[in-house]
N, C-alpha and C positions, 0 to 999 in steps of 0.2 A: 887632680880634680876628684871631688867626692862622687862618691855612686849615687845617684836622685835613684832610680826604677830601676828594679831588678825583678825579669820575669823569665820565670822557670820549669818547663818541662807542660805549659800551657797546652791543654788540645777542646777542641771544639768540634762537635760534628754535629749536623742538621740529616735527614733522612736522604740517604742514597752520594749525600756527600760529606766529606771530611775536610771543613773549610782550614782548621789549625791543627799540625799532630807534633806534639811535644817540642814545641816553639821555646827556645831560649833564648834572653839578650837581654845586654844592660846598659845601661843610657848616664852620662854625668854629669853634675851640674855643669851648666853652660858649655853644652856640647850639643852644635847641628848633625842632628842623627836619621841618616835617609833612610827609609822603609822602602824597599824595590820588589816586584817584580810582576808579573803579567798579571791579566785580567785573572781573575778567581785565584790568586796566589793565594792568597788569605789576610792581603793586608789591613781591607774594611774590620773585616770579622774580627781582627789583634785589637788596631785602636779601638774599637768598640766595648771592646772588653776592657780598656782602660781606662776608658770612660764613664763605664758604668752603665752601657747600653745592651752591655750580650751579657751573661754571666758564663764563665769557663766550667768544662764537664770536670775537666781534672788542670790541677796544677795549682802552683800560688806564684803573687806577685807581693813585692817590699817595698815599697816609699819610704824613702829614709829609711833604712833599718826594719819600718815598722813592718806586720803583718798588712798588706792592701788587698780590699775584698771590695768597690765599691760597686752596692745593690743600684744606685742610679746614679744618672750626670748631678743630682743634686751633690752628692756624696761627695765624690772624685772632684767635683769643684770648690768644694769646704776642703777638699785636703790639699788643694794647690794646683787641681790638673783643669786648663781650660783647652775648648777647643774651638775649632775654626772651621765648618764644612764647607765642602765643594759647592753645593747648591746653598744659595743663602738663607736664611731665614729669617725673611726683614718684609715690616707691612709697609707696602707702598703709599699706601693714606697717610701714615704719622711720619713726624718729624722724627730727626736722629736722637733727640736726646728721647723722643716717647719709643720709640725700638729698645735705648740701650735700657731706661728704666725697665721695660718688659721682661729683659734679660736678669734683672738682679730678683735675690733675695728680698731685701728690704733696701728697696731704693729712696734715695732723701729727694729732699723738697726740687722740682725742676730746674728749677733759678740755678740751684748748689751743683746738680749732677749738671745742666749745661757749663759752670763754671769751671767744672773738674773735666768734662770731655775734652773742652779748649785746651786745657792745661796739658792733659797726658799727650795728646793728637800732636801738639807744636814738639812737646819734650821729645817724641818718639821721630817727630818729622812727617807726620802724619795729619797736615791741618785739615780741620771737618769745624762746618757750622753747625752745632747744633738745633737749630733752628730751620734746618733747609728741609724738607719735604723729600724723603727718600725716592720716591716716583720718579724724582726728578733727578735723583743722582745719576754720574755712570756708573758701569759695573765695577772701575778700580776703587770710585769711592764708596760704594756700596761694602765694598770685598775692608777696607778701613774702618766703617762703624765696626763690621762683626769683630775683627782685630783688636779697636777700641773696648770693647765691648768684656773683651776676656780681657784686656790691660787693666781693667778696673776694678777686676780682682787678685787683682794682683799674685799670677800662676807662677807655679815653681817649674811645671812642664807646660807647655806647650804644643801642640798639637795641630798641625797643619795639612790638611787633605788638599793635594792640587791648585797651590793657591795664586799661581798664576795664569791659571788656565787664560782666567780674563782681562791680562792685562799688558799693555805697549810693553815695549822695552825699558822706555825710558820710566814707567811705575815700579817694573821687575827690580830696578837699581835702587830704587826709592825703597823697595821691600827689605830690598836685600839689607840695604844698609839698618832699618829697624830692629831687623832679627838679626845682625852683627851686633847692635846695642846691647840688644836682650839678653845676648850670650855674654856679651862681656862682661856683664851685672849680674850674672849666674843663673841666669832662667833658660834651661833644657831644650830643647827645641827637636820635635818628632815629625819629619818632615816628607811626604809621601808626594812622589811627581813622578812622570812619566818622560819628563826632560832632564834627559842623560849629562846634558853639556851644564845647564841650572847645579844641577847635583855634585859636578866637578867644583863647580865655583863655592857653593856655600856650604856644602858638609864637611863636618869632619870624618865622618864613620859612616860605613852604610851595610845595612845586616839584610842582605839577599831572600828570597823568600822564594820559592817554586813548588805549586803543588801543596800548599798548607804545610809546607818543612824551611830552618831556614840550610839554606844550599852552600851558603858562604858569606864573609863578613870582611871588611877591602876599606881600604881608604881611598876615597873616590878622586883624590887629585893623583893617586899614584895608577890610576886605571883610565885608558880608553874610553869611550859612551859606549864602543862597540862591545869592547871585552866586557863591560858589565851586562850591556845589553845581552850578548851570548851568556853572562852566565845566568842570569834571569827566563831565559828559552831556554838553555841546556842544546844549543845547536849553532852550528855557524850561520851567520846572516848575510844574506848578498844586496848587496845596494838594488834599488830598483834602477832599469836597466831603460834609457831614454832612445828611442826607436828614429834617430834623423827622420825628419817628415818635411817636404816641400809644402807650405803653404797652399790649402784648398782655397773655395771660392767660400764667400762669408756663408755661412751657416743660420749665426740668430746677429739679428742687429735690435739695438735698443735704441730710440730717438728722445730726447724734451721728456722722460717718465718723469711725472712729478703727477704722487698719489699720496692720499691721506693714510694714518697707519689705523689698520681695524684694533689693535693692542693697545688693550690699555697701556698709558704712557707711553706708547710706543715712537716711534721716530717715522717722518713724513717721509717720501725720496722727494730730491728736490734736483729736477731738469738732470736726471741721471742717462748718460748715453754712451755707447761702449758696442763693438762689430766683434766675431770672433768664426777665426775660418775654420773651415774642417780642420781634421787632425792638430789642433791647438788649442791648449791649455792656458785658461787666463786666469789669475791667482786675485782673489780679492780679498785683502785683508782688514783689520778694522777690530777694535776692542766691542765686544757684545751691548747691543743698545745701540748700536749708531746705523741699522738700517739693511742691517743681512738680514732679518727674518720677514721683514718687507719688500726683501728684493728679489728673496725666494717665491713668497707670495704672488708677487705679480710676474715673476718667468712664468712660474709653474701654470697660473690659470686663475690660483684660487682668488685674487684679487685682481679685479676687472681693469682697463686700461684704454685711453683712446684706441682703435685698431692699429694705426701705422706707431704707436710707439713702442711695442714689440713685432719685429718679421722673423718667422722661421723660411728658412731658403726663399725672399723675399714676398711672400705671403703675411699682411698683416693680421695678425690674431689675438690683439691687445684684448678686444673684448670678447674673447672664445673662452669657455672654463679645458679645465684641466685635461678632459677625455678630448675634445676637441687637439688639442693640442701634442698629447701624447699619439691621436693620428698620423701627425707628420712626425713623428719620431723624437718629439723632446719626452725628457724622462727626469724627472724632480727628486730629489731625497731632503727635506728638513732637517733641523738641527735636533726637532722635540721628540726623540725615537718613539717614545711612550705617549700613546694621544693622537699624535697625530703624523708620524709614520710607519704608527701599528698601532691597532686596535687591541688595547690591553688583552682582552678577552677573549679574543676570537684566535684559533688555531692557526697552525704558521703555514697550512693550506688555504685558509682561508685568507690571510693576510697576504701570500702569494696572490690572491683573485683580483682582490680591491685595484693593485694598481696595474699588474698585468692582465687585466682583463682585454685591453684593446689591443694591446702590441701582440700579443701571445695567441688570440682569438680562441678565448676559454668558454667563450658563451656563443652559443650555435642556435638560430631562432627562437630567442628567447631561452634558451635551456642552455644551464653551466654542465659544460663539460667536465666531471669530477676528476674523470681518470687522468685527462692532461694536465689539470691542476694540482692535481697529486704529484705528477712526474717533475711539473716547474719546480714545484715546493722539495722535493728531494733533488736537486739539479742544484737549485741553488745553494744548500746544504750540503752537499757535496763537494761543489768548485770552493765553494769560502768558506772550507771547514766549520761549519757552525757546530757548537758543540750542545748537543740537544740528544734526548733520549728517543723522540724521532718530530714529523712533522706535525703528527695529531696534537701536540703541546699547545697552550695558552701561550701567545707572544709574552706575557708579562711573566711566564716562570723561569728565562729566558735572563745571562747576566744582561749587564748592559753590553760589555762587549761583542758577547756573542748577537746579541739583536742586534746591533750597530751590524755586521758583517753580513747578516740577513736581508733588514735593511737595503744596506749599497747592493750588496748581489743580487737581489732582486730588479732592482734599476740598469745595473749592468747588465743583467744577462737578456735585456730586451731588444737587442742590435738596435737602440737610439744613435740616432744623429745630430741631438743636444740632449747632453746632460749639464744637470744644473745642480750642486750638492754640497751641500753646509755640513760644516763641519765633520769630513767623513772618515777621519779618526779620532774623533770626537768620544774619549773613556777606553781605548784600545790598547792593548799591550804593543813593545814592539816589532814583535811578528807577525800580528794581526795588522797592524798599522801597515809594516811594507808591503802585507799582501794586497790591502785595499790598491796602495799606490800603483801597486805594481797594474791592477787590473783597472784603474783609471787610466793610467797611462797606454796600455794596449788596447783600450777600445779608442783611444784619440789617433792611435797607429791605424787602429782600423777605418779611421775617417772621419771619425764622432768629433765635433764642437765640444768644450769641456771647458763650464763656467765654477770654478772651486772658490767658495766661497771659507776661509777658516781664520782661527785666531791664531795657530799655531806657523810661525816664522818659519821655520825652517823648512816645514812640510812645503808652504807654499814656492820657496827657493829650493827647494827640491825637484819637484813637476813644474812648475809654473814657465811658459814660456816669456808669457808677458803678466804684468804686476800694476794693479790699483789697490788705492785704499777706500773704507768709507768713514767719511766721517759726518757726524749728524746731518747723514742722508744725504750729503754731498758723495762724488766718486772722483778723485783724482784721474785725471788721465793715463790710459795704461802704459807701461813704461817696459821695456825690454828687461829681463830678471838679470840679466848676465852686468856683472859689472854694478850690481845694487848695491850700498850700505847698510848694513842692519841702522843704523844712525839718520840715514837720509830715509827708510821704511818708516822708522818709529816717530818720524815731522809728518810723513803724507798721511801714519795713522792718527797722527793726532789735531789734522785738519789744515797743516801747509801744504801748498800746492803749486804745482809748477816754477814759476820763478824761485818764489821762496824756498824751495829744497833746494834747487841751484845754490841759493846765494847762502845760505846754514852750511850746505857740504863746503864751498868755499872759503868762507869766512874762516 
């Protein structure tokens, strides 16, 4: 195979940190090449620079042979390089083909580019109406326009940030096989995920990254998830550790919810009902858009509800807001770290306040207590390693990981008797990840209700005692984890239900 990108001896620093230090690796045509390793490794900071979004202090890269220097994404996509980001970048008011024209250069007459989107979409296995009102897409066909979109310029590399975050199993396979296409037609594929077992299946190469260096370079079907996981931390990993727990008395019961979504486009719950007893962990899963951030919504408080269609320890408090609630001991984490479970701007003591003000009792007639909010705010930074230069810091200067771990520990360390938490390794390395688990899991030992809401399979087959899915605001009945299919999971996320998974698993 030929060499597409060859990059050599690259380093990058920003003040007080050293995101790339003299990074080497080279990528060939039609080769799935993984980028691995933990939160702040430096892998945003690499692709970005290949992109044409960072510029390098020191070093060069070669594209085909040539000298590669590009000053923008406009560049680096004239030269062959398209890419795919994690967070989409798609207007929900226009249709697909008025996004993909957005995306182009000198896009042709609508009629043509809808004719050509048909065409590449089927060719690749990827059908998309160009005509459909994105608003209304789900997230896997969303995560297809932006795909589409770089297909239609037809890239010699390819560039893929976490691109299943939001998707079933059964779309994962549908991907997979695209970018099998893509490769066998000689188009590079630069593929960054945090799912060790994904990266078994579709890489061929995968070039380690720790600390802005790369650490080592493996071929991923010849390695473990573990052993690479380890080499990505530089430390041995211990599975988290599942605490036998006898079934307490129900905790939060849910009856008949059915509430409109305050989100734009967002998804309705429809007659959602679901009990969960002390010390047990119930795993809900579901492709994004189909009704977790509304289900978060109306546990937590923020969105209002008959009274008896949420009880905490049989107490109805459907129509109580959030402080009411965190009263009786339920404790909320969101999926949107930034906004709205943390206040960009405000210091990581102050963002300690906002939601441990009740459980913690930081505010003493009328007057906040500094000094114990101070102490919270280093308690929590502490137990969940946050990695921060201290707590006086802006949430927003803060990676994602490390606010993620702020975040949940701030929820955890409030001795709740329902927690309720979206996606809460949600951008984490994974040593960041088990630790979360690990400390969901011990406070359900300790006798906490524990409603996990996430995309991520395995996570949830990991903790999850019992298992539902949602689908456009529907909830599957919760099912016992043990003895699950990944194959019978990926029907109930995709909206069969009860019988019907019965009779698919059988069939």
């Amino acid at each position: 195979m030929t060499e597409l990108l060859r990059v050599e001896g690259v380093t990058k620093a920003y003040p007080g940190v050293v995101a790339n230090a003299d990074v080497s690796f080279a990528i060939r045509e039609g080769e799935v090449h993984a980028l691995l390793g933990e939160n702040g490794a430096g892998k945003s900071t690499l692709v970005k620079m290949i992109y044409g979004l960072v510029r390098p202090d020191h070093g060069r890269m070669w594209l085909r042979g040539q000298d590669y220097a590009p000053q923008e994404p406009r560049e680096a996509r004239a030269a062959g390089v398209g890419m795919v980001f994690q967070h989409f970048s798609l207007f929900e008011a226009l249709s697909v083909a008025e996004n993909v024209a957005l995306g182009m250069e000198s896009p042709p007459r609508l009629g043509d580019l809808a004719a050509r989107i048909r065409q590449v979409s089927e060719e690749y296995g990827l059908p998309l109406d160009p005509s459909r009102m994105v608003g209304d897409l789900s997230a896997g066909e969303r995560q297809r326009v932006e795909i589409i979109r770089c297909l239609l310029q037809d890239p010699r590399l390819l560039i893929m940030d976490e691109p299943t975050s939001v998707l079933t199993p059964q779309e994962v396979e549908i991907l997979f096989q695209t970018l099998r296409q893509l490769a066998a037609e000689g188009t590079a594929i630069l593929y960054i995920s945090h799912k060790l077992e994904e990266i078994r299946a579709l890489c061929d190469t995968a070039t380690i990254l720790r600390r802005g260096r790369v650490v080592a370079t493996c071929i991923p079907r010849d390695r473990s998830a573990r052993e690479m996981a380890e080499l990505m931390v530089g430390a041995v990993l211990t599975p988290p550790e599942r605490h036998g727990r006898p079934a307490g008395e129900v905790a939060l019961e849910v009856a008949g919810l059915s509430v409109a979504s305050p989100i734009p486009f967002g998804t309705a719950l429809k007659d959602v009902g679901f009990s969960v007893t002390r010390s047990e962990v119930l795993g809900i899963a579901g492709v994004a858009g189909n009704g977790q951030d509304e289900l978060l919504l109306a546990l937590s408080g923020e969105l209002k509800a008959p009274r008896d269609a949420v009880r905490i320890a049989g107490r109805g408090v459907g129509d109580q807001g959030p402080n009411a609630r965190r009263a009786l001991g339920l404790v909320a984490a969101p999926e949107e770290r930034l906004g709205h479970a943390a206040a960009p701007d405000m210091s990581l003591v102050e963002n300690a306040l906002l939601s441990g003000m009740v459980r913690k009792r930081l505010v003493r007639r009328g007057f906040i207590d500094w000094g114990a909010t101070r102490a919270f705010a280093q308690a929590i930074v502490a137990a969940f390693d946050v990695r921060t230069p201290g707590t006086f810091v802006a949430a927003r200067a803060l990676s994602g990981g490390n606010l993620q771990k702020f975040v949940v520990g701030r929820e955890l360390s409030q001795e709740p008797s329902v927690i309720v938490i979206n996606q809460p390794t949600w951008g984490v390395d994974a040593s960041a990840a088990a630790a979360i688990r690990q400390a969901i899991l011990d406070c359900a030992a300790a006798g906490a209700a524990v409603v996990v809401i996430s995309q991520d399979l395995d996570e949830l087959l990991e903790i999850a005692d019992r298992f539902s899915a949602l689908n456009e605001g529907r909830m599957s009945p919760p099912r016992p984890t043990q003895g699950l299919t990944i194959e019978e999971i990926g029907l109930m996320m995709g909206g069969a239900h009860g019988m019907e998974v019965a009779h698919h698993a059988h069939a």
